[in-house]
N, C-alpha and C positions, 0 to 999 in steps of 0.2 A: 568440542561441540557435539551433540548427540546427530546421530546420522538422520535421514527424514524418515518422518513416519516416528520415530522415538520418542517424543515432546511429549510431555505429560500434560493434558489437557486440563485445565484449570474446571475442578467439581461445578454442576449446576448451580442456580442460589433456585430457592424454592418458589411460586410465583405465591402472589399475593392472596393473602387469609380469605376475602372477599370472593378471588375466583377459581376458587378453585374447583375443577371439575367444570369448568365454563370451558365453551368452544367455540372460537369466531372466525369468521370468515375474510381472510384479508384480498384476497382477488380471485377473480373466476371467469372460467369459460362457457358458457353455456351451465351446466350439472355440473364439467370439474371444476375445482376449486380449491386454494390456497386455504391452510388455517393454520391454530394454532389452539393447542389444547392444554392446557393452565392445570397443570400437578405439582407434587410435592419436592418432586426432584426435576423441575424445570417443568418450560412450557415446549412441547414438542410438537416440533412444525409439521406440517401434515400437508400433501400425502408421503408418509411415512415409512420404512421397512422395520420390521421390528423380528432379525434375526432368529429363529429357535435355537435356545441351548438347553441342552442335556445335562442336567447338574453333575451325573456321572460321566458322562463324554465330551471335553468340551475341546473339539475341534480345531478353533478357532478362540483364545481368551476373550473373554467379555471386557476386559480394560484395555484389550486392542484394541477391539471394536471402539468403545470410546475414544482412545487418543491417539490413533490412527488413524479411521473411517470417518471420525464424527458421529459416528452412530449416537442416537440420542433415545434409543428405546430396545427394547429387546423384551422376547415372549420366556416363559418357563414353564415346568409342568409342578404345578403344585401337587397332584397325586403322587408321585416317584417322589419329592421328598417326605410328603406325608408318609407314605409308605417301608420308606428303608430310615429305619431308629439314626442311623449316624446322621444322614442329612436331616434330619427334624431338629433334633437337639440342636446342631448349629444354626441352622436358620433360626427355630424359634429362640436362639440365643444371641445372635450376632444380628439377624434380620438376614431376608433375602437381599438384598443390597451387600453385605459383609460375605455372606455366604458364595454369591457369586464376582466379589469386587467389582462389581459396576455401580457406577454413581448414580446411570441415569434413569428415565422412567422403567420399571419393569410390570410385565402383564403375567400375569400367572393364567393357566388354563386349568379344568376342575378335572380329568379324567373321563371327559365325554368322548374324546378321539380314544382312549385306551379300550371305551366302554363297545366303540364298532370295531378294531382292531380285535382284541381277544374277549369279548363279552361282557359282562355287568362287574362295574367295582367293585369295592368291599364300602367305599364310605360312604356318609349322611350326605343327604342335599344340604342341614344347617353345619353341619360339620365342617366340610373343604373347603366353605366360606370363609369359616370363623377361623378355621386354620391359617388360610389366606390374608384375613386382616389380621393375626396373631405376628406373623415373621415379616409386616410393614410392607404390601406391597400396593403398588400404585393404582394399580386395576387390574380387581380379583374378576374372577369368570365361574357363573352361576354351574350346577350341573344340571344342566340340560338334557335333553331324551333327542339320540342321533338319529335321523333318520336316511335311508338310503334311496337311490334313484331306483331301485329295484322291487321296492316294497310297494303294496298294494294299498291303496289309497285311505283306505280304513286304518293300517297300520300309521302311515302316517299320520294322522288326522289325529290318532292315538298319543305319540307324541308331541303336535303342535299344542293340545290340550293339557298334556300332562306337565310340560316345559313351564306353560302360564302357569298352571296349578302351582308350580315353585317358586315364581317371581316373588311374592309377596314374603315368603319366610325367609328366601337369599336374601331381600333387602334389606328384610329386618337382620339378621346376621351380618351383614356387610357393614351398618353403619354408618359412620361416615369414610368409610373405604368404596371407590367409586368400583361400580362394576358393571362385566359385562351382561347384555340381557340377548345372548343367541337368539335370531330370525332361524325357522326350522319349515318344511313344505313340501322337503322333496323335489321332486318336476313339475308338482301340482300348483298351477296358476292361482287358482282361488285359497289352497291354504297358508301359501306363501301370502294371499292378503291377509287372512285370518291372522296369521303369526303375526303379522308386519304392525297392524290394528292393536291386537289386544297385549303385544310384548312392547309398543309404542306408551301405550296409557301407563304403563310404571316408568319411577323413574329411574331409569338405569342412565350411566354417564354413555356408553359405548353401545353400538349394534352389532354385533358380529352377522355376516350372513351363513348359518351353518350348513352342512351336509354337504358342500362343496366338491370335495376332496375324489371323492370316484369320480365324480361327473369331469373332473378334470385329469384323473387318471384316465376314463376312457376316451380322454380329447374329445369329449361334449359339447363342445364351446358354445353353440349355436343354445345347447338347453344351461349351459353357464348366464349368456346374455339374457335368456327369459328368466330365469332367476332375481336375476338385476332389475329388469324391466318391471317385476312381478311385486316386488319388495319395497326396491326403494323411494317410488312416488309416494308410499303410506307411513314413511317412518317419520319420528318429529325429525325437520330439517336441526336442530339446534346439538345434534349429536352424530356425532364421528360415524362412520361406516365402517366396520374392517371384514375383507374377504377369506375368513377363518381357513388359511391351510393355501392362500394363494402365493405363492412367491416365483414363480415364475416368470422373469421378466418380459415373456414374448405377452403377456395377457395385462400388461400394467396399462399400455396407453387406450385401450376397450375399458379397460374397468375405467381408469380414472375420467372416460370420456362420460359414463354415464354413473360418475358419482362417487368411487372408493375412495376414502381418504386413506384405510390404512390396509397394508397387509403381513403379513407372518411367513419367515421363509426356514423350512428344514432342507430345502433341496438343495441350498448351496453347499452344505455339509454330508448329504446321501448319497447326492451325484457324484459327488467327489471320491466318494467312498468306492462307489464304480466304475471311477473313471471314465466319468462324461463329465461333459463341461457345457454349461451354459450360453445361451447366445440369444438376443432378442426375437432371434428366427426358429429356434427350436436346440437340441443337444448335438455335442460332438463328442465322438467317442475319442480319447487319446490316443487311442491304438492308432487310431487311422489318418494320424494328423502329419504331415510335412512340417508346415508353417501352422503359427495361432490364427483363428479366422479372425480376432481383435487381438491386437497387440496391449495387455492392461499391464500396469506398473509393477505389479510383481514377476510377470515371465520378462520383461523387457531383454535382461542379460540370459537368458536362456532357450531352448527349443526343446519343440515336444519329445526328440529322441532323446537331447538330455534328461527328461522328468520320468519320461518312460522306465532309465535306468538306474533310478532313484532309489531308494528304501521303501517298501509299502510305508509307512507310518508318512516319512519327509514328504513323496508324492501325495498321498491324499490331503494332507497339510497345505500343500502348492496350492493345487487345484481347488480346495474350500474359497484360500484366498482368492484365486481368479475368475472364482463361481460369484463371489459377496463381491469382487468390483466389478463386475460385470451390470450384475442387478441394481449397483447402486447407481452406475453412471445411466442404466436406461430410466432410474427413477427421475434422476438429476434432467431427462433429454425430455420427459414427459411434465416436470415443474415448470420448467423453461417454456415448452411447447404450452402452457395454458396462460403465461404469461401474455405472450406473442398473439393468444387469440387463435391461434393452432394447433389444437389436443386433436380434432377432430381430423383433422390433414395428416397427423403422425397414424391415427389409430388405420387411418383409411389407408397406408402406406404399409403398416405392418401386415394388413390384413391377406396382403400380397403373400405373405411368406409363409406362410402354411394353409391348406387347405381347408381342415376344418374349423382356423381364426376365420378366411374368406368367407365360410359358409355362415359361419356368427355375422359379421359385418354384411354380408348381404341381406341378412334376413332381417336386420336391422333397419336397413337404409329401405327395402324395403317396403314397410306400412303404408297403407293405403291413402295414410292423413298427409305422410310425407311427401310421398310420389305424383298423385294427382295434380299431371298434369304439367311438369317440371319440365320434360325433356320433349323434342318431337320425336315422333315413332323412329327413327332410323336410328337413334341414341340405342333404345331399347336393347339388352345382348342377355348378359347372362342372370341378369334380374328378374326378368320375368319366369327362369326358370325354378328359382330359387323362389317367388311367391307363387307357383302352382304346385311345386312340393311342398308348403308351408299352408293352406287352408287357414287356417286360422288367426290372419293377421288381423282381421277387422278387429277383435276383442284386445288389440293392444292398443288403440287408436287413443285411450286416454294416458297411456304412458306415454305415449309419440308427442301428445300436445304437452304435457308437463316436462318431454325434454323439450322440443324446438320452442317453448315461448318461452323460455328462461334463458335463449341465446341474444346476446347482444347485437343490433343491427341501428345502422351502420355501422363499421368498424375500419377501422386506420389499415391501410397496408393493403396491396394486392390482392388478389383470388388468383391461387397457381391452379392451373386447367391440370389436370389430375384424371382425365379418361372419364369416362360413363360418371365414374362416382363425384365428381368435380360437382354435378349438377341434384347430387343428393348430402351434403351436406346442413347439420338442420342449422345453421346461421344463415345459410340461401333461401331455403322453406319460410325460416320466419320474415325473412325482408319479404315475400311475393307472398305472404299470406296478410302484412302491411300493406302493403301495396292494393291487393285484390279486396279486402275488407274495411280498408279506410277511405280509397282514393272515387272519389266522385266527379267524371266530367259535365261541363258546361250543360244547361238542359237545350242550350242552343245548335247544339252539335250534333251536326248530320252525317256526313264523310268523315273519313281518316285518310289520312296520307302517314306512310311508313318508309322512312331512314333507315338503312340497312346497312352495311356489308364492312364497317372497319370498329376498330376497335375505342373506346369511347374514351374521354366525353367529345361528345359529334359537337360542341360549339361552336370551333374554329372553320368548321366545311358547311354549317347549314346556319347560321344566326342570320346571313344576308336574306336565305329564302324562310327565315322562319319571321323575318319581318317583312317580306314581301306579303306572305300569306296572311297573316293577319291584318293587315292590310286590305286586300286585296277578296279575301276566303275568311271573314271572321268565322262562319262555320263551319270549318273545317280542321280538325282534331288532329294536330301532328303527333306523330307518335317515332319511338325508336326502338329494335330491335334488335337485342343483343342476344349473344347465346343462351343466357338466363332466364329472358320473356322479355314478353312487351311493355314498354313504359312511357308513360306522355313525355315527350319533348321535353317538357320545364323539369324533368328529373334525369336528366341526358348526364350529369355528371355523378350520381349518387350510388355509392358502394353496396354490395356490387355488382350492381349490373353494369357501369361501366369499369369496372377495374380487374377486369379480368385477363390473367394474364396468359395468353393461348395461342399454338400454331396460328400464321395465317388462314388456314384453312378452315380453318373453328369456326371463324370471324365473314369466311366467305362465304359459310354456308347456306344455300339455295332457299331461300323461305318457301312457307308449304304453307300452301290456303288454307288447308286445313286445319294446322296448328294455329296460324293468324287467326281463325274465325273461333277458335275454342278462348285463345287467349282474350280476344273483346269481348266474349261472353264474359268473362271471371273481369272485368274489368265495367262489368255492367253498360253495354254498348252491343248489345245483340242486335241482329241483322245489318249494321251501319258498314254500308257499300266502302272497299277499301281499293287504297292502289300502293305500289310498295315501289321504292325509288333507291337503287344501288347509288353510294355515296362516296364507293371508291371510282378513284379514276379522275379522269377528264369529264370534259360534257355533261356535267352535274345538271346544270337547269335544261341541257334539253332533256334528261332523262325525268325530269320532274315536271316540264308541260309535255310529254309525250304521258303519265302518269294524269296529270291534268286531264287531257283529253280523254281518257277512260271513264274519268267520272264524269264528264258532263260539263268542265269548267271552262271559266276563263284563264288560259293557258301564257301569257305575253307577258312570262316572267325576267325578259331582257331590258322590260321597260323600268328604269329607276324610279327611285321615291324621291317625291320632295324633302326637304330638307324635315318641313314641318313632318311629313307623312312617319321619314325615318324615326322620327324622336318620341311621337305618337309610340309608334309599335315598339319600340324599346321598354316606353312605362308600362306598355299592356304587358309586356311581356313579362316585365320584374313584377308586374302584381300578381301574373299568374301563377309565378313559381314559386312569390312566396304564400300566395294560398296553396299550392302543391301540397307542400314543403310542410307547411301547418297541416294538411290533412294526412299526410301519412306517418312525420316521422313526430307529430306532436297528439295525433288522433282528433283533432281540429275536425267538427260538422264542419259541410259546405256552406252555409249558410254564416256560420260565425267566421270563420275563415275569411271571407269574403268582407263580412263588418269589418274585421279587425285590418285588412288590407283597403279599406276605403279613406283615401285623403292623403297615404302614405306618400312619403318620399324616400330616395334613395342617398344614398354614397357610394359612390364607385372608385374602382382602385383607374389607373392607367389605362389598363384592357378594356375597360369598362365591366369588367366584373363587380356584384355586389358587394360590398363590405359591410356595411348596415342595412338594414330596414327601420326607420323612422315613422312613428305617429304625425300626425296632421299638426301637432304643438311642437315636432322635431327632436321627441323625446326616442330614446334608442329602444325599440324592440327587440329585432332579431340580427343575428349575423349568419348569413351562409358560408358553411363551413368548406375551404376549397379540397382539404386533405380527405373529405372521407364523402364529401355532398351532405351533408348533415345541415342541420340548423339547432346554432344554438338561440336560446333564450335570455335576450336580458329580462330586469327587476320590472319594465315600463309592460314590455311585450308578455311575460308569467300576468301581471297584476289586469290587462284587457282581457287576459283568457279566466282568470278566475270572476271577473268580475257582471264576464258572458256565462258563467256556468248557471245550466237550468237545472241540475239534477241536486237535489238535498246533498249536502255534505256529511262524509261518514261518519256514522256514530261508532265502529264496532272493527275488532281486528280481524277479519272475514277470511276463510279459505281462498283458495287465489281462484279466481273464474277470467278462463281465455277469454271465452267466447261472447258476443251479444252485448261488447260495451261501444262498438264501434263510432266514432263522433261526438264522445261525452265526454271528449276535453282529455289535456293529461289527469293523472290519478292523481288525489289530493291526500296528504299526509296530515293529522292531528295531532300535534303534540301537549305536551304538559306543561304547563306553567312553567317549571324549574326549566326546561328548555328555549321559553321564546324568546328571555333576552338575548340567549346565544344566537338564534336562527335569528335575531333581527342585526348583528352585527356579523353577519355570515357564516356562521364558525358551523360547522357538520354536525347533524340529528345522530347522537348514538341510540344502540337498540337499547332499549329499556324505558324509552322518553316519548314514544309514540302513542298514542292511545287508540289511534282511527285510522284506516289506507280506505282507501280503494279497492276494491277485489282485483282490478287491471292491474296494480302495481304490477311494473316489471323493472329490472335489474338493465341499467343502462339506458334509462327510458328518463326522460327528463318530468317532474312531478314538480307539485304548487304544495307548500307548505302555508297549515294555518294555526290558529289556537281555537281553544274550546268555544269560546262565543264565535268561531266562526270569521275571525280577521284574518287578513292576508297577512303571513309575515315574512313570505321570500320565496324561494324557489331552488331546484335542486336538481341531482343527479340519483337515480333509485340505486339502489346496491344489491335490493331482495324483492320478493317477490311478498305477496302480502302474507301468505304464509308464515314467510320466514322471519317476518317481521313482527308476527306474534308469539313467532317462538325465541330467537337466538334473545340471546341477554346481554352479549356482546360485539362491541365491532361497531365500525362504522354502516347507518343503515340509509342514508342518505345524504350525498356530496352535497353542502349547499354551494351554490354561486352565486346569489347573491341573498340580501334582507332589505327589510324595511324598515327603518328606522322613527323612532316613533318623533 
């Protein structure tokens, strides 16, 4: 039996005629995201490594790589074989694939890294293309004009210009060979749009982000992140990203948090060469090493003094291999991590281990759209320092909205309390920007009362006095306090503001008037006189009419309710929460909200928790979700909201617009004929079947499905944004849950 690792991995089969060169999106987190890109020699899952080999030095075999690693792609340099007559002739004779025995995707690069390295090629821009699709390779790479972080703004400008100038005759040479179309800019914010814009409008299969490579040698990271920032809100969503020359594991869970699917690594072979060694935290030199700081599957039986006294050739060999498992296992921890709904939490965790990653992530977290307004002043530490060296954040304000409205909220599972940055992650931004732009209190609502000091959902310590007060104080706004911000009472369970997982102390923290009186501002409740009521402990209701008595009330919360009074305040209360509930996590006006919860009846489990929300005919609307506080939508409860909708139905697949749709209902989908018998027997809207969104579509946001005259035929779960939904051509683009059947 062959030892492990030996097994000859059974060749790719090629993906289908149809898609090839298509790219879909099969899960995500916020910007990172899961895909799968449809080539000749398989379909390769993304986010991706795609090793550098030297057709003259190969380190590492490329058939190890596949039936070893799994490896499922790997980069080359098409100019060095163009260049040296013996590799031409075999490649353009056997094919890149023969020439290097790998079965799987291969990427060829044109000689633009040769071209900042030792100066200008010898070959044609249609040339190293057509050579490229001459020896069969899967995605050839344009020659591009390199620009550096050094060069003056002009120079730049020179090549973002001159790179387009080429797109058009690359592609005519490429053919049907997919290729890449380099992003170029420099550090400069505005040409990196220009690039982004005008290398977008061709159609190239791949984005590379070029000129990378210094900016990462001089551990830039911070002008790395604006690069990212600057780029890829303008690129067609429907195409791969790869961070041309990034393989450096410590920078994968930042990149892929704000979008990489792919990257290229020569360093697990360079380093090697030097004798350093890879680490998600930064290098280690061998020299200096006792023990491995990761123990990876190839040193297991060995230690560094034994590799130390190795053969140069054997040792640099060792180390390649423990350099590519190293990078592979943090690619494997950051797929994982977007699965779980935590890229963001790994990226913010790595950001710890080197200084100027930290300086990138704070300048990040940062922005002005994000910040405003999250944390109370005593939070504030070394953030503030980091945006009064950075001036310039305001101008990023519209990439900050195209990452945090593409994060998914609510979301399943805990919030791990994580220090200062805990309360800038953009999946928190986009709940309290729900929150503060959907949610509309009573017009009857004069005071608030505020629940404070344990960890949530407050149901089980305050439901007696929250139906005393209603009761008792119909005007008066109960509200809850969590370290997150402030939330009406009827959202006391919803992710995550109560699911935070934090020291006690987090949780004790002293409430400050001042933050209270900022946070009812953004909750449209400005000047309304508050009292705030500690929830741990003993002596609950006297701390609550001593709170009473502050504001003016009637306080003689010892006195019980009648039987009828109790049952009274229960329906008030389940109508209130699931009008909440509709206005923030469905974008439900208050007004409609309010129709659609008129005559309702409930279902409750044991606890008396909800389980349904019912129409006045006892038809099933909504369920309140107990895992995350969500609400989902049945077929009864989608078909009353579509059928309140005042705003024209879309005609058109619209750019995605955050802003200015607040209370116009969830986003409605149009699809095509050939689709509505599917959506009326439930079955999932693929991309290509759409014809109309919403400009709100958002990704995890529950949306109403109809057909072209305008009928309702179900309802769903969004996957994209509306963007992306007039771009991708594949993929699932909306989950249905339920149809209507005719």
């Amino acid at each position: 039996m062959a030892a492990w690792g030996d097994e000859r991995r059974d060749d790719p089969a090629p993906c289908r005629e149809q898609d090839h060169g298509r790219f879909e999106v099969t899960q995500r987190d916020g910007r990172a995201r899961l895909g799968r890109l449809h080539t000749s020699h398989g379909v390769l899952e993304t986010p991706a490594l795609l090793p550098v080999v030297n057709p003259n030095i190969r380190t590492i075999e490329p058939r190890v790589m596949w039936d070893k690693y799994g490896i499922q792609a790997l980069i080359t340099n098409s100019y060095i074989m163009w260049k040296h007559e013996d590799l031409r002739t075999v490649a353009q004779r056997d094919g890149v694939h023969g020439l290097l025995d790998f079965p799987g995707v291969i990427m060829t690069d044109s000689g633009t890294f040769q071209s900042y390295v030792y100066g200008d090629v010898e070959v044609g821009v249609d040339e190293i293309v057509a050579f490229q699709r001459s020896i069969g390779v899967d995605i050839a790479t344009m020659l591009d004009v390199f620009s550096r972080p050094d060069m003056k703004m002009a120079e730049v400008e020179h090549a973002v210009r001159e790179t387009e100038a080429r797109a058009a005759q690359s592609l005519e040479a490429a053919g049907t060979t997919m290729l890449n179309g380099p992003i170029q800019g420099g550090v400069f914010r505005e040409l990196r749009h220009i690039s982004a814009q005008l290398m977008g409008q061709h159609d190239f299969a791949v984005h590379p982000i070029g000129g990378i490579v210094p900016v990462m040698e001089q551990q830039r990271y911070k002008d790395y992140a604006k690069i990212m920032m600057a780029t890829l809100p303008l690129l067609p969503p429907d195409r791969p990203v790869h961070m041309f020359g990034c393989g450096h594991p410590m920078l994968f869970p930042m990149s892929i948090a704000l979008g990489a699917d792919l990257f290229d690594s020569a360093a697990y072979a360079l380093f090697a060469r030097d004798g350093r060694l890879l680490t998600p935290w930064g290098t280690e030199r061998i020299d200096d090493l006792i023990d491995w700081p990761l123990l990876m599957p190839c040193v297991a039986g060995t230690t560094p003094a034994d590799v130390r006294a190795m053969e140069a050739e054997a040792k640099e060999q060792l180390l390649a291999h423990f350099n590519l498992e190293v990078t592979l296992a943090e690619l494997a921890r950051c797929k994982q991590a977007v699965r779980d709904g935590r890229i963001w939490q790994l990226a913010e965790q790595r950001s710890h281990q080197h200084p100027a990653l930290r300086e990138a992530y704070l300048w990040l977290t940062t922005s002005p759209s994000l910040q405003r307004g999250v944390r109370p002043e005593k939070f504030y530490t070394d953030r503030d320092a980091a945006r009064d060296v950075d001036r310039d954040q305001g101008m990023w304000e519209d990439a900050w909205d195209w990452m945090v409205w593409s994060q998914q909220t609510p979301r399943v599972g805990g919030v791990q309390w994580g220090g200062d940055d805990t309360f800038s992650r953009p999946h928190i931004a986009k709940a309290r920007r729900h929150l503060h732009m959907r949610w509309t209190h009573d017009a009857n609502m004069e005071q608030a009362v505020i629940f404070h000091g344990i960890r949530g959902p407050f149901r089980e310590r305050i439901n007696d006095l929250l139906e005393w007060l209603n009761i008792h104080h119909p005007n008066v706004q109960p509200m809850v306090l969590t370290p997150l911000g402030l939330i009406p009472a009827s959202l006391e369970d919803l992710n995550p503001f109560a699911h935070l997982d934090a020291p006690p102390w987090v949780l004790r923290h002293e409430p400050e008037a001042a933050w209270i009186e900022r946070e009812l501002q953004r909750l449209g409740m400005n000047d309304v006189p508050f009292a705030t009521v500690d929830v741990a402990g003993d002596g609950l209701k006297q701390r609550l009419a001593a709170s009473l008595t502050t504001l003016g009330l009637h306080n003689d919360v010892h006195a019980p309710l009648t039987l009828e009074e109790r049952d009274e305040a229960r329906h008030q209360l389940r109508i209130k929460q699931g009008q909440d509930k509709q206005m923030v996590l469905l974008n439900v006006g208050h007004e409609v909200a309010h129709d659609v919860m008129n005559g309702a009846t409930f279902v409750v489990n044991r606890e008396g928790r909800m389980k349904n929300i019912n129409n006045a005919a006892g038809e099933h609307m909504f369920s309140p979700r107990l895992r995350d506080g969500g609400l989902s939508m049945a077929t009864a409860g989608a078909q009353a909201l579509f059928d309140r909708r005042s705003e024209a139905l879309p005609s058109a697949l619209p750019r995605t617009e955050w802003w200015g749709h607040s209370g116009q209902g969830p986003a409605v989908v149009i699809v095509d004929d050939d689709a509505e018998p599917f959506v009326r027997k439930g079955r999932n809207v693929f991309h290509g079947f759409a014809l109309a969104c919403d400009p709100w579509l958002a990704p995890g946001e529950p949306c109403l499905i109809a057909n072209q005259t305008g009928e309702f035929l179900g309802h769903g779960v969004s996957q994209c944004t509306s963007t992306e939904l007039a771009c991708l051509s594949k993929g699932i683009a909306v989950k249905t849950r339920g149809g209507v059947r005719r």
